[in-house]
C-alpha positions in Angstrom: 132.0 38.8 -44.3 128.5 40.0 -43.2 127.9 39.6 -39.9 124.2 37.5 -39.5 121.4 39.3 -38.5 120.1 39.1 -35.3 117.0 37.1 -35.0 114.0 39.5 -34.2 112.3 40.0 -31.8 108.4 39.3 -31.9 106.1 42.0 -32.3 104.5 43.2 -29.4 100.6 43.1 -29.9 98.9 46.5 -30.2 95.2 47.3 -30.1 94.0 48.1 -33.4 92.8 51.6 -33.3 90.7 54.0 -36.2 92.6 56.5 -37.3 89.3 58.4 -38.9 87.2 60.5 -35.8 84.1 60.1 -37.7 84.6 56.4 -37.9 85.7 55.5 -34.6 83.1 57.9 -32.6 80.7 55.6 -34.5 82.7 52.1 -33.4 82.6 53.4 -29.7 79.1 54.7 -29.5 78.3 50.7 -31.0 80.1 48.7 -28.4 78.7 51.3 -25.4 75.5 50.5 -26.7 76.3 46.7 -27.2 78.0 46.5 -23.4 76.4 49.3 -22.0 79.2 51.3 -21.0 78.8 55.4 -20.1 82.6 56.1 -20.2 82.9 54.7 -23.8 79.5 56.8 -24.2 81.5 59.7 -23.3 84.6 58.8 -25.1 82.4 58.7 -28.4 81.1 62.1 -27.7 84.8 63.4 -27.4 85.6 61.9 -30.5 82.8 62.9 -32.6 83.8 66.4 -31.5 87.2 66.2 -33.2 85.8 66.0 -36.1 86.8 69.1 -38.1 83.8 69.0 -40.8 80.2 70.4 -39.1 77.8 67.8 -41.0 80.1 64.8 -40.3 80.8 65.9 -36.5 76.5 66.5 -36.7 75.9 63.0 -37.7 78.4 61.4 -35.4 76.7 63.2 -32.5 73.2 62.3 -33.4 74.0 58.4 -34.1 75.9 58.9 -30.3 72.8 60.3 -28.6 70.4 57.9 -30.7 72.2 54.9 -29.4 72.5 56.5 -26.2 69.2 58.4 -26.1 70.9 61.3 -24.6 69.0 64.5 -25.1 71.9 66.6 -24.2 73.6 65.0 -26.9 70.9 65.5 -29.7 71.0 69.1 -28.9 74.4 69.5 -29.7 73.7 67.8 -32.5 71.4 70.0 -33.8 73.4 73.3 -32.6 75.8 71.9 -35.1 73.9 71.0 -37.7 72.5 74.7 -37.8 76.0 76.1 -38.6 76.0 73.5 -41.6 75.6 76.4 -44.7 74.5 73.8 -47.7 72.1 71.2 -46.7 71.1 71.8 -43.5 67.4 70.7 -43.5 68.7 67.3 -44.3 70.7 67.0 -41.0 67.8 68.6 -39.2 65.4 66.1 -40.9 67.9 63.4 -39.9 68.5 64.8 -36.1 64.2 64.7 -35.8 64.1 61.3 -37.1 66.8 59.9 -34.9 65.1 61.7 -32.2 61.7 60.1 -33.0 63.0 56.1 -33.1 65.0 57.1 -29.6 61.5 58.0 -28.2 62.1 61.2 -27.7 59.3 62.7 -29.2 58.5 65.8 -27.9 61.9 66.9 -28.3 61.9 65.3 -32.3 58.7 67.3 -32.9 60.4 70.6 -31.9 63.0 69.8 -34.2 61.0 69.4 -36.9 59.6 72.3 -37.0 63.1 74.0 -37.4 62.8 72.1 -40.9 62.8 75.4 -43.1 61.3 73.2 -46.5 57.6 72.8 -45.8 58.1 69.0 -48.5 60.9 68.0 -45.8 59.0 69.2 -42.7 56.3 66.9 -43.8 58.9 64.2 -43.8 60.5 64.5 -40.6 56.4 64.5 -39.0 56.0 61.2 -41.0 58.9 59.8 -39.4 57.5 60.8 -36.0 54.2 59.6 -36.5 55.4 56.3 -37.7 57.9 55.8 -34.4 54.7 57.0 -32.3 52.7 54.4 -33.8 55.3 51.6 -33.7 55.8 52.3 -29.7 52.0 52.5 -29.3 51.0 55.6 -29.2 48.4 55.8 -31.5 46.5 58.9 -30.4 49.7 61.1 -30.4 50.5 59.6 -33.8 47.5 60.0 -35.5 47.5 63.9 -34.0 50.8 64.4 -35.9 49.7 62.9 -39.0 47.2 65.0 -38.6 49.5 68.0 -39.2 50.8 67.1 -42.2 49.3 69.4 -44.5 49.6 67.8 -47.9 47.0 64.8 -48.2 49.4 62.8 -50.2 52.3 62.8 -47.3 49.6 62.2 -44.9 48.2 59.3 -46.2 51.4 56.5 -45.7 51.5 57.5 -42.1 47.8 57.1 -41.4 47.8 53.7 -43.3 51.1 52.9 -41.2 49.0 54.3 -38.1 45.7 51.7 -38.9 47.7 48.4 -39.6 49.5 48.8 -36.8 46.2 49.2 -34.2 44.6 46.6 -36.4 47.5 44.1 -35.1 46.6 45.4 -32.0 43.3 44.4 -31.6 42.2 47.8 -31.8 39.7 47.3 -34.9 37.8 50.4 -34.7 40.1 52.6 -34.1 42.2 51.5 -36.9 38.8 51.5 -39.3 38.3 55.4 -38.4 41.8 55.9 -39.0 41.7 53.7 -42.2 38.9 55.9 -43.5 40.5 59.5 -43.0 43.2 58.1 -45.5 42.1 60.3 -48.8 44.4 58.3 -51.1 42.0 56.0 -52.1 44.6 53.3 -52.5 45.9 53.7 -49.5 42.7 53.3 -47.9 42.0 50.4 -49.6 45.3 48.6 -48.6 44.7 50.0 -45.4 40.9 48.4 -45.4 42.4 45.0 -46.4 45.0 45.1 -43.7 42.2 45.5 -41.1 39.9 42.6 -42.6 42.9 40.4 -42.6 43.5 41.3 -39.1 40.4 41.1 -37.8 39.1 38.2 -40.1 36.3 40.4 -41.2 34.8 39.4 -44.7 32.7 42.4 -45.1 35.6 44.6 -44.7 37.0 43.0 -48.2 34.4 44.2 -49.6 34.8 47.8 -48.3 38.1 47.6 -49.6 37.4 46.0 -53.6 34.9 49.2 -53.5 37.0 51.4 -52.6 39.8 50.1 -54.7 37.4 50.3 -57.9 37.3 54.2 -57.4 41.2 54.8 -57.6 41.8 56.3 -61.2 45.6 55.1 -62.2 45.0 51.1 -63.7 48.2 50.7 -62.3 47.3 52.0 -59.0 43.8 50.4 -58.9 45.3 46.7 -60.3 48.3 46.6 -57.6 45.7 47.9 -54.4 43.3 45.1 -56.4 46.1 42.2 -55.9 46.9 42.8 -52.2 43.0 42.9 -51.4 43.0 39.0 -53.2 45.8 38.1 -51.6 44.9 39.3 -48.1 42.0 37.3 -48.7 43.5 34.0 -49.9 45.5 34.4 -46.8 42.5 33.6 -45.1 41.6 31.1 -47.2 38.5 32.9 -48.9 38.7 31.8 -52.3 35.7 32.5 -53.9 36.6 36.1 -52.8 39.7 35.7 -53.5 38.7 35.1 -57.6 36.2 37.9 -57.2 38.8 40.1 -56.7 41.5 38.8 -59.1 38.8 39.3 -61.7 38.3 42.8 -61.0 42.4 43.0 -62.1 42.4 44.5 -65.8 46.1 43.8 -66.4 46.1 40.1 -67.4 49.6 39.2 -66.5 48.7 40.4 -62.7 45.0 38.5 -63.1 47.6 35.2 -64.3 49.9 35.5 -61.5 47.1 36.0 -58.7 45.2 32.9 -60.3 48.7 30.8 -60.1 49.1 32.0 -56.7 45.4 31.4 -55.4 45.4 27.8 -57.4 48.9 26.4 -55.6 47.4 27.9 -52.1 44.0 26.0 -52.7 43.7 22.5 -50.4 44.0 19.8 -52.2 
């Protein structure tokens, strides 16, 4: 006769824990930031430097000191990411733009230029610029746009750079920076994004002749379209049709039409 089991006893309740470095330097760097908490700051740090693979362990320290905004951090980051022997511009690019939306950007620019692929250096100074700009600073990001040497990389920052000192009530400035943008329809996005802010009519029709130079149709119709509906966002609807019938494509000259018809007051 078998003798009865004996009943069980209950489990004892165990923290869950992450058995994966990468992963769980990540998960503490998150609830430091969320709390914030510089022991589980530190602890993330020690994790991410178990991990036995250079990029990884790179990444986990540059997520660490971008939620922390540790400089210290960053640099170990990027001492890592320099022994990385396939793809290391990427985790440079990465470190810079981390860097850059931590406001560090003196330190980000310096690591940009350790960027070895001029395309990717170009990049990592757009991502700069653009942090610049979104914290304000649109001197200092209009001066790294500026040393982007390929027009065509330098144009989405500058556009970036004039809508956001447009919103700010800084209309001139963002019309000079508006008009340094070469791509022409760039500028003329840029253009309509300043008239829109500024509720400047005449600055429409800056844009529609700037737009008319741009030599792609497809280009010319889709910088076309935001111009009319920056306008009927303003309610300027003879200007508004103007523009749509500058569109050659007639499915986008339809929609805008349909659009500008169900906006119209009744």
């Amino acid at each position: 006769m078998r003798r009865p089991r004996p009943a069980s006893s209950p489990r004892r309740w165990r923290r869950p824990t992450i058995d994966d470095a990468s992963r769980r330097a990540r998960a503490l760097a998150d609830i430091a930031k969320a709390q914030p908490n510089l022991a589980l700051f530190e602890e993330a740090a020690a994790t991410a430097r178990e991990i036995a693979d250079a990029a990884r362990r790179a990444e986990a320290l540059a997520d660490i000191a971008k939620a922390q905004r540790n400089p210290v951090l960053f640099a170990e980051a990027l001492a890592t990411a320099r022994r990385i022997a396939f793809g290391r511009d990427w985790f440079v690019l990465a470190i810079a733009k981390a860097q850059a939306e931590a406001g560090l950007f003196d330190e980000a620019a310096a690591t940009a230029r350790q960027v070895e692929l001029a395309s990717w250096r170009a990049w990592a100074l757009v991502d700069i610029a653009k942090a610049q700009a979104a914290a304000g600073l649109f001197t200092e990001a209009a001066k790294t746009a500026r040393q982007i040497e390929d027009a065509s990389r330098r144009a989405p920052p500058l556009a970036y750079i004039a809508k956001a000192q447009a919103e700010a009530g800084l209309f001139a400035e963002a019309l000079a920076t508006a008009r340094r943008i070469e791509d022409a329809s760039l500028r003329a996005g840029a253009l309509a994004d300043i008239a829109k802010a500024q509720r400047n009519p005449a600055l429409f029709g800056e844009a529609l002749a700037t737009a008319r130079q741009i030599e792609n149709a497809s280009d010319r119709a889709w910088a076309l379209v935001d111009i009319a509906k920056a306008q009927a966002s303003r309610e300027l609807w003879s200007e508004t049709i103007r523009a749509a019938q500058n569109i050659e494509d007639p499915r986008q000259r339809v929609r805008l039409f349909v659009a500008t018809a169900r906006a119209l007051p009744e």
